[in-house]
N, CA, C and O atoms as a CHARMM CRD file, in Angstrom:
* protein
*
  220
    1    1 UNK  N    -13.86000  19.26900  15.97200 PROA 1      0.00000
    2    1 UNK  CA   -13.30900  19.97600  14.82600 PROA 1      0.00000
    3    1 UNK  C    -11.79700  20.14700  14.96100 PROA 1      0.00000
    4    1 UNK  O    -11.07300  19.94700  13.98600 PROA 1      0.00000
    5    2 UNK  N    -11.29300  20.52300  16.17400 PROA 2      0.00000
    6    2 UNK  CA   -10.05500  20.56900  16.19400 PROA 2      0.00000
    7    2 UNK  C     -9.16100  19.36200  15.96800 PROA 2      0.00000
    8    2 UNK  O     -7.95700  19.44500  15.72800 PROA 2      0.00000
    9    3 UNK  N     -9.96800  18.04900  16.08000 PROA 3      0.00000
   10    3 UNK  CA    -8.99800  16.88400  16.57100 PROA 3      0.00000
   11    3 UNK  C     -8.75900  16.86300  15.04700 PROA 3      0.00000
   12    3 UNK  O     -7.60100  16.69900  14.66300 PROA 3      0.00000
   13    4 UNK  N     -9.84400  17.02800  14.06000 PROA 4      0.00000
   14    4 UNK  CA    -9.96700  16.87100  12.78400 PROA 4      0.00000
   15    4 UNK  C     -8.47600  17.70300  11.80600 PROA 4      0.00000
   16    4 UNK  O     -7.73800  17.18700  10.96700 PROA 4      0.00000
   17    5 UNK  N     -8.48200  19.01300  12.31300 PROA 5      0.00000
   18    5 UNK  CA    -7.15800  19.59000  11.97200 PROA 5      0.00000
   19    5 UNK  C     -6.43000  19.35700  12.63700 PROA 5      0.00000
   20    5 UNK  O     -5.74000  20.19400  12.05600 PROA 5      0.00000
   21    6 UNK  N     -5.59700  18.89200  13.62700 PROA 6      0.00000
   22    6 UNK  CA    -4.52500  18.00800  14.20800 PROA 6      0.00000
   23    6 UNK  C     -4.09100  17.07200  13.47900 PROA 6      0.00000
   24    6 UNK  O     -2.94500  17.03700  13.03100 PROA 6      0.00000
   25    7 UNK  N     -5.15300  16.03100  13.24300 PROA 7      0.00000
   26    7 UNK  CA    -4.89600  14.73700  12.70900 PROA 7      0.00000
   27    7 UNK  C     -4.12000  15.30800  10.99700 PROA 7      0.00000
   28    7 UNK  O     -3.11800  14.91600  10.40000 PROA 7      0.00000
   29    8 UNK  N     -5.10400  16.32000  10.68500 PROA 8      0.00000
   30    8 UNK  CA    -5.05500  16.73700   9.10600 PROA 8      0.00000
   31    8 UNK  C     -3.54200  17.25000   9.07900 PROA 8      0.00000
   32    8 UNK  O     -2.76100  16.99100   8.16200 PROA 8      0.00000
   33    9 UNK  N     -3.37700  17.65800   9.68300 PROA 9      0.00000
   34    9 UNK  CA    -2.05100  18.58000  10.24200 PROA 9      0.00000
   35    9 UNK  C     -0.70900  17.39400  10.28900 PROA 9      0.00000
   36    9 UNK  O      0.36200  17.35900   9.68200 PROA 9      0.00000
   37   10 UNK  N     -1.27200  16.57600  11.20100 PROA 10     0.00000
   38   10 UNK  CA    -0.22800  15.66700  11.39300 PROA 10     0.00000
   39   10 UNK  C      0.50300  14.49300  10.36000 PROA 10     0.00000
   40   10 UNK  O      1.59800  13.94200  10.24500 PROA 10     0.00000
   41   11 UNK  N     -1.11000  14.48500   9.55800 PROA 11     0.00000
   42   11 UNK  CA    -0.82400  13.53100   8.22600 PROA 11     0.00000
   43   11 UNK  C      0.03300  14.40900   7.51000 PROA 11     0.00000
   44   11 UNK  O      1.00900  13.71500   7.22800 PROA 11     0.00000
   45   12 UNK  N      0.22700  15.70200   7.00300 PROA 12     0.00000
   46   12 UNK  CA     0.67100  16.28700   6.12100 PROA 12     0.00000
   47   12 UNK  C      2.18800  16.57200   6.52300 PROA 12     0.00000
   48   12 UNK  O      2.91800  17.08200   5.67200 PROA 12     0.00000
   49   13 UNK  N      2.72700  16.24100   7.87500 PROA 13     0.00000
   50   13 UNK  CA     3.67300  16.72000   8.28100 PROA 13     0.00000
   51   13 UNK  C      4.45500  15.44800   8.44700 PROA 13     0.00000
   52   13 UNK  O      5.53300  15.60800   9.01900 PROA 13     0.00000
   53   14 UNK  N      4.15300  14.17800   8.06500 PROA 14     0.00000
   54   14 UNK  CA     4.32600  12.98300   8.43400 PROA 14     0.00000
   55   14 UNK  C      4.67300  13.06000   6.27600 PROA 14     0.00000
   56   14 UNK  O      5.79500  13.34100   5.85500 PROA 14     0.00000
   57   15 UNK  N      3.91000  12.86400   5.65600 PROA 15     0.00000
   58   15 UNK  CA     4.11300  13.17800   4.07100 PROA 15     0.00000
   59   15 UNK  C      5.75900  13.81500   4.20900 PROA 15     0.00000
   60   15 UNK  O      6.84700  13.28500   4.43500 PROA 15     0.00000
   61   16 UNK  N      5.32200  15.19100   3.95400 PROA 16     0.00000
   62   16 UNK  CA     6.66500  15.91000   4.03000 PROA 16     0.00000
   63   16 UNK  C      8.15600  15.46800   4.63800 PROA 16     0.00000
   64   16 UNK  O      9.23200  15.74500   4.10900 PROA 16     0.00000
   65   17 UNK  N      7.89600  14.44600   6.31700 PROA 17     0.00000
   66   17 UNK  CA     9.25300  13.99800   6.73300 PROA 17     0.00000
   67   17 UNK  C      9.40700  13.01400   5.54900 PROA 17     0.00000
   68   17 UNK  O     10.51500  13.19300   5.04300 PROA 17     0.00000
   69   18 UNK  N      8.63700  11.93600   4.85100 PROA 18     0.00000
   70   18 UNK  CA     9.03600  10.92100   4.32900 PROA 18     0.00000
   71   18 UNK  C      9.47000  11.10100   3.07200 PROA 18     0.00000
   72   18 UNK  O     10.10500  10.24800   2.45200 PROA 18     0.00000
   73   19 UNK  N      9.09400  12.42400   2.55000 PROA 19     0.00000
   74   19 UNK  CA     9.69700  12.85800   1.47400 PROA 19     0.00000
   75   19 UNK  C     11.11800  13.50900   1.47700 PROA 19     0.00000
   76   19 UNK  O     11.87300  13.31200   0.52600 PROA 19     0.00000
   77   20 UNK  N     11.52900  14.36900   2.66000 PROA 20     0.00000
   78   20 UNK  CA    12.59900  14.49600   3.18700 PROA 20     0.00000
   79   20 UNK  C     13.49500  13.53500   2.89600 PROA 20     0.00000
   80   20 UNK  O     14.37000  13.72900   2.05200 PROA 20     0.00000
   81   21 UNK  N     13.28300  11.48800   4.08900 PROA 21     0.00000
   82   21 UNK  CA    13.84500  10.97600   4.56900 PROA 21     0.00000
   83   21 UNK  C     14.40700  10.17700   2.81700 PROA 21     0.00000
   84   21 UNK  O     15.58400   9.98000   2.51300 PROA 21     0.00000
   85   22 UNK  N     12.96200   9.79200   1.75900 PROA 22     0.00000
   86   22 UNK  CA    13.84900   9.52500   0.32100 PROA 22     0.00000
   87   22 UNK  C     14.51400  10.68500   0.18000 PROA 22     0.00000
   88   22 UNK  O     15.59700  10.29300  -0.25600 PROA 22     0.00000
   89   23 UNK  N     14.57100  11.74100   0.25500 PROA 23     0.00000
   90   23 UNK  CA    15.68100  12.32600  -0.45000 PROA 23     0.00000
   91   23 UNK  C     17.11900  12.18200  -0.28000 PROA 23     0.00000
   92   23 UNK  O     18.05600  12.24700  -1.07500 PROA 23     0.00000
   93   24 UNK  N     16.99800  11.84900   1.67700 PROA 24     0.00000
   94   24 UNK  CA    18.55200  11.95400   1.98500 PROA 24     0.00000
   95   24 UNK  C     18.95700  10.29300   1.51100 PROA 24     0.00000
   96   24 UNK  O     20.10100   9.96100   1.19900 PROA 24     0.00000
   97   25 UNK  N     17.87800   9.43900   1.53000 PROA 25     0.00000
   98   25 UNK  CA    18.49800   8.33600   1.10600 PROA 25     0.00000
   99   25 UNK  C     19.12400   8.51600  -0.80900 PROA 25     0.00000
  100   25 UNK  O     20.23900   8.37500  -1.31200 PROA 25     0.00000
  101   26 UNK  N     18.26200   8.74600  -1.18200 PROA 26     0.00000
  102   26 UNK  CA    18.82700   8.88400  -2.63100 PROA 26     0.00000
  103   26 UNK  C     19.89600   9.73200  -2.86500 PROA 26     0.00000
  104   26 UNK  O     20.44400   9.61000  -3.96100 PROA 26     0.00000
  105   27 UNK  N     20.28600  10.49300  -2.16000 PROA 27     0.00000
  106   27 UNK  CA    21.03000  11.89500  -2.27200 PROA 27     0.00000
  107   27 UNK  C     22.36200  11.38200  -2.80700 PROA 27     0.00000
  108   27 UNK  O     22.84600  12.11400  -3.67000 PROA 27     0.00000
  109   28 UNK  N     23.19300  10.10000  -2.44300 PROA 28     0.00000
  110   28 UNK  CA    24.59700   9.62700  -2.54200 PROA 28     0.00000
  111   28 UNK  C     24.56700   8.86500  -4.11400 PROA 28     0.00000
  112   28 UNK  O     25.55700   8.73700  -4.83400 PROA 28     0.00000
  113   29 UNK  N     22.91100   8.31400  -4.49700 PROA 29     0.00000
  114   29 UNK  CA    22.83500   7.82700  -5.79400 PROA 29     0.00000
  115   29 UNK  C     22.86000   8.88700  -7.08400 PROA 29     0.00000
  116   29 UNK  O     23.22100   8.65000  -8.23700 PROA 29     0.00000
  117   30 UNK  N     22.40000  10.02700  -6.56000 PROA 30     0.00000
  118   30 UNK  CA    22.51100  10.91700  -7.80500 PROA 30     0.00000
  119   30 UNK  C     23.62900  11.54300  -8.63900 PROA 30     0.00000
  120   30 UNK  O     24.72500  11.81100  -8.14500 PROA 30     0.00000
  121   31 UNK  N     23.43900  11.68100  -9.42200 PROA 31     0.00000
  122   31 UNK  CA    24.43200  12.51800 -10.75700 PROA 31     0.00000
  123   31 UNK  C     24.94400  13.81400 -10.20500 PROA 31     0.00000
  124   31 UNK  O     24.48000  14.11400  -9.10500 PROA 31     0.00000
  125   32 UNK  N     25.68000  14.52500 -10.66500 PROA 32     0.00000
  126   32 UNK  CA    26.57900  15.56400 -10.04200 PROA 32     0.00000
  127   32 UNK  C     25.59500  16.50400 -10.42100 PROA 32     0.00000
  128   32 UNK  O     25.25400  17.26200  -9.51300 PROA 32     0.00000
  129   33 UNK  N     24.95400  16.68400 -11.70100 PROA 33     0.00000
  130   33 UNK  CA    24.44400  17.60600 -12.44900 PROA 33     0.00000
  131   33 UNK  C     22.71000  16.86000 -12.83300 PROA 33     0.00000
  132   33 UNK  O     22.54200  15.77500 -13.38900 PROA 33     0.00000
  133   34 UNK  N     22.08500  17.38900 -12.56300 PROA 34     0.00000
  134   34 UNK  CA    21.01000  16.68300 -12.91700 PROA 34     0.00000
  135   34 UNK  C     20.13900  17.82400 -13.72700 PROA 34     0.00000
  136   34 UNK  O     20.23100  19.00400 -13.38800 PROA 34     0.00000
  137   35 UNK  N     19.19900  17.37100 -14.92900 PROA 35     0.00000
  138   35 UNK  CA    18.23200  17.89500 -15.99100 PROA 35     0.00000
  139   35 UNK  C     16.95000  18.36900 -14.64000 PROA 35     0.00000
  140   35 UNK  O     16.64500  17.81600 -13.58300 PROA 35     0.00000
  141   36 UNK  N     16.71800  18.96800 -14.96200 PROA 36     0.00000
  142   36 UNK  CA    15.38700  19.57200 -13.79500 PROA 36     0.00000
  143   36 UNK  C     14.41200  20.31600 -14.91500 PROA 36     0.00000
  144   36 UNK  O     15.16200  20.20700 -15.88500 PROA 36     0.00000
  145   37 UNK  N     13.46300  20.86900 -15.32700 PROA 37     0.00000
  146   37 UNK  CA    12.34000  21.45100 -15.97400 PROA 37     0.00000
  147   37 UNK  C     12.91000  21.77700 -17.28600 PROA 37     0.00000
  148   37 UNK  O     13.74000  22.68600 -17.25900 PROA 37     0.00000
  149   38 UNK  N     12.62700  21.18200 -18.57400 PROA 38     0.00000
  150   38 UNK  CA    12.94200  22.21400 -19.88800 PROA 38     0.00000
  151   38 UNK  C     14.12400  22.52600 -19.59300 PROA 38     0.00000
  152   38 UNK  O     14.40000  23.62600 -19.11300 PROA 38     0.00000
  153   39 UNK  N     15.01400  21.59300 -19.84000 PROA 39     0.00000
  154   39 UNK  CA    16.31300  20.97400 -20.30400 PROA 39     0.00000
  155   39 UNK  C     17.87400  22.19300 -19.31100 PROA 39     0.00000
  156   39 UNK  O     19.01100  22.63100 -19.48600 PROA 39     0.00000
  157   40 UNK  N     16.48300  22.15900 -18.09500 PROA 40     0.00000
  158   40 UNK  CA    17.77200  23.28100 -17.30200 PROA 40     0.00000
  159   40 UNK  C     18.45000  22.58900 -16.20600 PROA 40     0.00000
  160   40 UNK  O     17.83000  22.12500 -15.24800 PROA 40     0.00000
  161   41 UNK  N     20.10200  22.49400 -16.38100 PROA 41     0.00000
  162   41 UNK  CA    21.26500  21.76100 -15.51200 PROA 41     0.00000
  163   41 UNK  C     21.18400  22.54300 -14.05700 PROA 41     0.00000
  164   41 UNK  O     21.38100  23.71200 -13.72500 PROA 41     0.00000
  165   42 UNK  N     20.81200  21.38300 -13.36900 PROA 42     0.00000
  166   42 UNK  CA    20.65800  22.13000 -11.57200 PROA 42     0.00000
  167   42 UNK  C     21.93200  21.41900 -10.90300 PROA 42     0.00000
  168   42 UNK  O     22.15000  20.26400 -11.27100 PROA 42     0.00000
  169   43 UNK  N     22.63800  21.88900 -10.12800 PROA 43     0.00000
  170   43 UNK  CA    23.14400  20.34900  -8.97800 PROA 43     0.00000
  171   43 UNK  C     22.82900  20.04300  -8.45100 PROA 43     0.00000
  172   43 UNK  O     21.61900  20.16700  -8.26400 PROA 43     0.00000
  173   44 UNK  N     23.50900  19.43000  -7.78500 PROA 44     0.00000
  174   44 UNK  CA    22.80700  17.98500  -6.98600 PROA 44     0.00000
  175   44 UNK  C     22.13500  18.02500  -6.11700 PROA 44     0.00000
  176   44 UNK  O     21.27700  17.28000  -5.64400 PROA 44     0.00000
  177   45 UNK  N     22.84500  19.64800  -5.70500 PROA 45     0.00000
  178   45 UNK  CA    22.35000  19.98600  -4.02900 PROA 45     0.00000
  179   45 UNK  C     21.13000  20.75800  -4.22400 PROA 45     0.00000
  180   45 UNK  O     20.15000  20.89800  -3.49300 PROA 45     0.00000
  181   46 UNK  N     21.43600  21.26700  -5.47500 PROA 46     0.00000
  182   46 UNK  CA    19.71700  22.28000  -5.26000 PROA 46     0.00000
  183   46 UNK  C     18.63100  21.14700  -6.29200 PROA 46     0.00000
  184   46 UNK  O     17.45800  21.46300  -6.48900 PROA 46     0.00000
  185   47 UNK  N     19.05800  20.20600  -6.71100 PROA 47     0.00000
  186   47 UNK  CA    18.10200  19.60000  -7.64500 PROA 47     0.00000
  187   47 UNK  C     17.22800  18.74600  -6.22800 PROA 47     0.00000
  188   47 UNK  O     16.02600  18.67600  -5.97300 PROA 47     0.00000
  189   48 UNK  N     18.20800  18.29000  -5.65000 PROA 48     0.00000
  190   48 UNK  CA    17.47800  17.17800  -4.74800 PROA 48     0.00000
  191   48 UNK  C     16.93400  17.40900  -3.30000 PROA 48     0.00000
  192   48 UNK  O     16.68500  16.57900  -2.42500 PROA 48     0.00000
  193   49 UNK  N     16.82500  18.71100  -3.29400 PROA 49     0.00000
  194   49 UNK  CA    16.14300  19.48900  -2.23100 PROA 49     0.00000
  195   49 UNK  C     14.69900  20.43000  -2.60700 PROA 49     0.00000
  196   49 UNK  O     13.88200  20.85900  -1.79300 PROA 49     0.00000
  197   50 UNK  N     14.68900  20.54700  -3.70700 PROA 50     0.00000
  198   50 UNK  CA    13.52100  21.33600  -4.05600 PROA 50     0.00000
  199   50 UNK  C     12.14600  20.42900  -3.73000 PROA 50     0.00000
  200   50 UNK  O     11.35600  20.53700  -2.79300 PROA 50     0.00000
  201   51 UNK  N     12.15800  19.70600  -4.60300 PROA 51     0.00000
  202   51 UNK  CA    10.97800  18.79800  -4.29200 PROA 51     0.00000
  203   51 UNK  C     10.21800  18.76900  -2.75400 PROA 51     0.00000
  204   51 UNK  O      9.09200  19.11300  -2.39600 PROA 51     0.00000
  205   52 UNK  N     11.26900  18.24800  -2.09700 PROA 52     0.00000
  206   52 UNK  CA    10.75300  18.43200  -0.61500 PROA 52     0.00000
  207   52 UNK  C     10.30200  19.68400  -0.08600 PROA 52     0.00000
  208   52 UNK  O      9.14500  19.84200   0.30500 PROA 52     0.00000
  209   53 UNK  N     11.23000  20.63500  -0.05800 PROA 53     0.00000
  210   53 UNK  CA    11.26600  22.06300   0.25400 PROA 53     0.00000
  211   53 UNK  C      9.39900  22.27200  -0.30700 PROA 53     0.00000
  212   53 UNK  O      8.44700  22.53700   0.42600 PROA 53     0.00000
  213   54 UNK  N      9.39000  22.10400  -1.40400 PROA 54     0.00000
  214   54 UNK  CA     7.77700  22.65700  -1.85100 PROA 54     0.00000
  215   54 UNK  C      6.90500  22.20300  -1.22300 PROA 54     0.00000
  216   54 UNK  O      5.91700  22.90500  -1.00600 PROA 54     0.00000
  217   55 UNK  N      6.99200  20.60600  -0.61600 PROA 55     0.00000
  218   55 UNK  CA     6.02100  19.96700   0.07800 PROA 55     0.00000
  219   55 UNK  C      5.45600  20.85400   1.28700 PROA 55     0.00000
  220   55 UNK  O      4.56700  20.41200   2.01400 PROA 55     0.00000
């Protein structure tokens, strides 16, 4: 049972780095100002960190 949540554990923490690792790659392609939920202006820095952050 335990190896079962390890593994479960490890997949989900392996997700999250790779979602991280697109972000920092995309991070230099994005817009200064980006549209985020119902037409609200975020920057760059908080638009392209949330996503991950929630993971």
């Amino acid at each position: 049972m335990t190896k079962v949540i390890l593994k479960n554990l490890l997949f989900a923490a392996i997700i999250c780095l790779i979602s991280f690792i697109i972000t920092i790659l995309a991070y230099p392609h994005l817009e200064e100002e980006l549209v985020f939920v119902s037409s609200t202006a975020l920057s760059k820095e908080k638009a392209a960190f949330i996503l991950p952050i929630l993971t």
